[in-house]
C-alpha positions, 0 to 999 in steps of 0.5 A: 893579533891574530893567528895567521892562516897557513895556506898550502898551495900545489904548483905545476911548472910547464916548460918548453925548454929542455932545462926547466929553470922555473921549476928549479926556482919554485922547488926552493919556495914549495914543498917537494910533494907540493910541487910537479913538472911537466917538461919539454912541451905546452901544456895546452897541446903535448901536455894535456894529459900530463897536467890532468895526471899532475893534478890527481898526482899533487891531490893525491886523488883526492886524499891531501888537500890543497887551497889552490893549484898554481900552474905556472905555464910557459911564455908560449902558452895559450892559457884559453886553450887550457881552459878549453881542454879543462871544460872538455875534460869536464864534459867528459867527467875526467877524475881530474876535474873532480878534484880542482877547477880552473878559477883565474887566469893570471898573467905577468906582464914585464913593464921594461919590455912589454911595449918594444915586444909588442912592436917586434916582428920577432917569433916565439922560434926566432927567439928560441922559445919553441922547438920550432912546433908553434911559430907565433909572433911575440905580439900574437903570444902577448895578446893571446896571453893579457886577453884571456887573463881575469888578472893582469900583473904589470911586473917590475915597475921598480925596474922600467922607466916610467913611459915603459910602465905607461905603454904597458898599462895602455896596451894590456888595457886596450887588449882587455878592459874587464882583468883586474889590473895591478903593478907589481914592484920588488915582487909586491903589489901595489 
């Protein structure tokens, strides 16, 4: 048998929310130093400097090496305007973008309520999601989110009725035909 690979893994957790629920989660699995917060704004607008900072922070400048960063961003989050900051920041020769780059973008679908959030006339505000800064429909912030992606995750397959599942599928791939596509059951991939 052989010997398995130990992998280390830096993530950065942003969140709108004044309590970060999703940092309190992660910090269970990942090691404190391997671990940072940026709270109470987007990483793609307020944060931006903050998530250059986390980098380097994480890196160590350099000095501890990591496999991978994680950056986990919010359900309001556009994560093509992270990629744009991160090529401008690269354009600029920021000490940051020496030390990681951004490969994927992964995102997590919900099957059980993906298809009844896409036909919602709700806001991100309406549902207390945002401080009121970005008022965007949920089916914009949906789209924006599974067109950008390189992976899709459908989530909880364990969980949705197998139509939910079905409408899921059909929407993130008429939104984007080229991400690898994979359902998520129990937290595993099928």
């Amino acid at each position: 048998m052989g010997q398995v690979k130990r992998i280390k893994i830096g993530v950065i957790v942003n969140d709108v929310a004044s309590v970060n629920i999703d940092q309190k989660l992660i910090s269970n699995l990942v090691e404190g130093e391997n671990t940072m917060e940026l709270q109470n704004g987007c990483v793609c607008c307020s944060l931006a400097d903050e998530l250059f900072t986390s980098v380097e922070q994480l890196t160590a400048r350099g000095s501890r090496p990591l496999d991978a960063i994680v950056i986990e961003l919010s359900g309001v989050a556009d994560p093509r305007s992270i990629k744009d900051i991160w090529s401008n920041a690269l354009q600029m020769d920021h000490p940051a973008t020496k030390l990681a780059q951004i490969q994927n973008i992964v995102t997590l679908v919900d099957s059980a309520t993906f298809g009844t959030d896409w036909m919602s006339w709700d806001t991100s505000f309406d549902r207390n999601w945002t401080d009121g800064a970005s008022e965007k429909n949920i089916p914009e912030l949906l789209a924006e989110q599974v067109e950008a992606a390189d992976v899709l995750l459908i989530n909880k397959v364990d969980l949705a009725a197998g139509e939910q599942v079905k409408t899921a599928t059909g929407i993130i791939r008429n939104l984007n035909e080229k991400a690898e596509v994979f359902e998520v059951e129990h937290g595993n991939l099928r």
